[in-house]
MDAnalysis code that builds the backbone (N, CA, C; Angstrom):
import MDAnalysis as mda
import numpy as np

u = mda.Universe.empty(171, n_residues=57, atom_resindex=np.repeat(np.arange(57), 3), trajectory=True)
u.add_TopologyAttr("name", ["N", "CA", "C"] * 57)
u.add_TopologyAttr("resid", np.arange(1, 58))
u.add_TopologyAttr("resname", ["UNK", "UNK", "UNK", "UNK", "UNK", "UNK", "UNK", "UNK", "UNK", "UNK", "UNK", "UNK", "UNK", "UNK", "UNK", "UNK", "UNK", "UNK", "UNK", "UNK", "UNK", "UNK", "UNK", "UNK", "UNK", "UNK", "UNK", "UNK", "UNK", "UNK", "UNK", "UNK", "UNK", "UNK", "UNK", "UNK", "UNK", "UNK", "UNK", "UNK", "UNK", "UNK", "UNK", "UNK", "UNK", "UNK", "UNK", "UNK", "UNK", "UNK", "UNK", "UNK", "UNK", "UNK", "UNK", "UNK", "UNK"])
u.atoms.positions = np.array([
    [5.321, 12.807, 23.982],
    [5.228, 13.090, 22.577],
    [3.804, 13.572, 22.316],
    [3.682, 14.541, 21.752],
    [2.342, 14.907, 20.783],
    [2.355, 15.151, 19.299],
    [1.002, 14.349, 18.754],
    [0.855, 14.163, 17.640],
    [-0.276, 14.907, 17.522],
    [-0.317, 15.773, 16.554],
    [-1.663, 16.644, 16.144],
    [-1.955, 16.308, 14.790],
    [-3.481, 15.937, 14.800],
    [-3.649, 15.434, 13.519],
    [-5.267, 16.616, 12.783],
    [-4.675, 17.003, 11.509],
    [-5.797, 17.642, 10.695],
    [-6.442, 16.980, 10.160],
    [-8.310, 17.022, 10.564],
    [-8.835, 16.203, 9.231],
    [-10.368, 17.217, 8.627],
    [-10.315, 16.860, 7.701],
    [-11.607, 17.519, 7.043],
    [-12.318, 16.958, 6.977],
    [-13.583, 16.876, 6.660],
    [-15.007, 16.229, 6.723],
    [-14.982, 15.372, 5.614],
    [-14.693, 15.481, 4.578],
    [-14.289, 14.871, 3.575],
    [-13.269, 13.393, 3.690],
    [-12.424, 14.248, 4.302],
    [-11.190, 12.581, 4.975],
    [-12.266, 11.876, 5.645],
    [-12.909, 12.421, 6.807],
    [-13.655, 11.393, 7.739],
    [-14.582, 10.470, 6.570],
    [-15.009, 11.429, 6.011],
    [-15.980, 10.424, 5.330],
    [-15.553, 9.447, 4.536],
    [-14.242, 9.875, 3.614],
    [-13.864, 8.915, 2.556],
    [-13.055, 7.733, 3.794],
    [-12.634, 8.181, 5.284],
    [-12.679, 6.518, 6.288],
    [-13.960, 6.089, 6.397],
    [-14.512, 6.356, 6.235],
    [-15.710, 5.876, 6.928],
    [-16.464, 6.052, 8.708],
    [-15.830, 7.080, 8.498],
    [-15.956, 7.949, 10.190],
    [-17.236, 8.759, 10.407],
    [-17.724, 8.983, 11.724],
    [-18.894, 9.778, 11.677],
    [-18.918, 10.827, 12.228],
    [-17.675, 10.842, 13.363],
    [-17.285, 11.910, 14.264],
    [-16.108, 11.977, 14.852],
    [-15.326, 12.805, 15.292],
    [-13.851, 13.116, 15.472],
    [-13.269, 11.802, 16.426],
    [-14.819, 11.819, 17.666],
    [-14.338, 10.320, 18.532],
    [-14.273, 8.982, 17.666],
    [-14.700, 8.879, 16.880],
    [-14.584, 7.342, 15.803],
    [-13.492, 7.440, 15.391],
    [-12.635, 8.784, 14.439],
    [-11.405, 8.472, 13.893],
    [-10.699, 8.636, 15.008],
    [-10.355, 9.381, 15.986],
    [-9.849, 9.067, 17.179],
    [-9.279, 7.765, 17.671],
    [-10.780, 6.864, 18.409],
    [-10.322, 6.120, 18.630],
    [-9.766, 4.658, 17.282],
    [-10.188, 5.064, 16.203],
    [-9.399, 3.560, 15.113],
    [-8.036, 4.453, 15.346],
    [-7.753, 5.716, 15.059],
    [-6.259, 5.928, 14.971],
    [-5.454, 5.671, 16.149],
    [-5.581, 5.825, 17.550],
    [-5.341, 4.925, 18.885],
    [-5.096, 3.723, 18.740],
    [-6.145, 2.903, 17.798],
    [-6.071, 1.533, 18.167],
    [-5.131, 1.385, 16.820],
    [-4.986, 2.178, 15.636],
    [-3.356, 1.603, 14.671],
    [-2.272, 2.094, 15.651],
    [-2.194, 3.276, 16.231],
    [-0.831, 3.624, 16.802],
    [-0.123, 2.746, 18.300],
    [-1.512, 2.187, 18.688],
    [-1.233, 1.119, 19.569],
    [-0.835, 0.037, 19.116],
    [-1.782, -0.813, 18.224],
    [-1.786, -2.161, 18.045],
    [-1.039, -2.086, 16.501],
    [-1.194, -1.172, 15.607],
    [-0.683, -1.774, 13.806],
    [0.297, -1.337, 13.744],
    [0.842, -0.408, 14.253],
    [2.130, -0.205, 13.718],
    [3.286, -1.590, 14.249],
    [3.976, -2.002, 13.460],
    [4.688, -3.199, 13.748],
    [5.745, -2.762, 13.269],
    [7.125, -3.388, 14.353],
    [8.364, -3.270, 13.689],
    [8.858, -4.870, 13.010],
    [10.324, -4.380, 12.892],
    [10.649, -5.266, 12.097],
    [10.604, -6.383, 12.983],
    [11.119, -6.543, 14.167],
    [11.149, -7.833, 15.054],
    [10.177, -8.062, 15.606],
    [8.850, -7.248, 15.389],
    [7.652, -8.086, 15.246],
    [6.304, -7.401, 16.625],
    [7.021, -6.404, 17.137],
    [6.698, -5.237, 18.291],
    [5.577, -4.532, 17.969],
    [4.353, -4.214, 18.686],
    [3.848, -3.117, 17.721],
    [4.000, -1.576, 18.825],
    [3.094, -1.145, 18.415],
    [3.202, 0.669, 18.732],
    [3.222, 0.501, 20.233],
    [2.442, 0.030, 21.170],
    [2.258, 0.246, 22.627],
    [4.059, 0.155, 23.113],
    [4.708, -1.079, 22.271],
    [5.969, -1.721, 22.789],
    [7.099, -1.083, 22.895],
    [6.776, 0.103, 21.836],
    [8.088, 0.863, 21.508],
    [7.876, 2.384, 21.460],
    [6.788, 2.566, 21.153],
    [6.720, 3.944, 21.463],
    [6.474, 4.567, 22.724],
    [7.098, 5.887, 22.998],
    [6.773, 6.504, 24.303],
    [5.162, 7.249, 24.229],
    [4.790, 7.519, 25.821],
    [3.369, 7.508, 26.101],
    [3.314, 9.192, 24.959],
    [2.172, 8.784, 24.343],
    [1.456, 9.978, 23.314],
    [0.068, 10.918, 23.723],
    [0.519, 12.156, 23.385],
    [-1.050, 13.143, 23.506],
    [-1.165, 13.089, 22.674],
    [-2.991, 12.872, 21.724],
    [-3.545, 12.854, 20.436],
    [-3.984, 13.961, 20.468],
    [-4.235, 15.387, 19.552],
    [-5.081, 16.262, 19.473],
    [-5.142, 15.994, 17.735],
    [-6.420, 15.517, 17.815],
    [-7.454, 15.814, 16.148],
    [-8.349, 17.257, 16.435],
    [-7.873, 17.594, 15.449],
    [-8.738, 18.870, 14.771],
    [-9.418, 18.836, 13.500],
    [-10.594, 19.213, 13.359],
    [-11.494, 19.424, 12.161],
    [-10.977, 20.462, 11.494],
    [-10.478, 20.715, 10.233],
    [-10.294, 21.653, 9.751],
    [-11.263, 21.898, 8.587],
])
């Protein structure tokens, strides 16, 4: 699976990000660890292995 994600300088900032590797890796660590299902699983458990490409737009 690949997920491509757009962000503007503006998004980073209103996260609180400083550079593409910071939102990078927090968004890794929700798609790994926060996403939770209903029986209580999170992202590593159920989802298949993912390519991240972030782009600055």
């Amino acid at each position: 699976m690949k997920i491509k994600v757009e962000v503007t300088d503006s998004e980073l900032e209103s996260m609180s990000c400083d550079s593409l590797e910071e939102f990078e890796e927090q968004l890794r660590h929700q798609l790994d660890n926060g996403v939770v299902t209903d029986d209580g699983g999170v992202g590593a458990d159920w989802m298949s292995k993912y390519q991240l490409e972030i782009f600055k737009v």
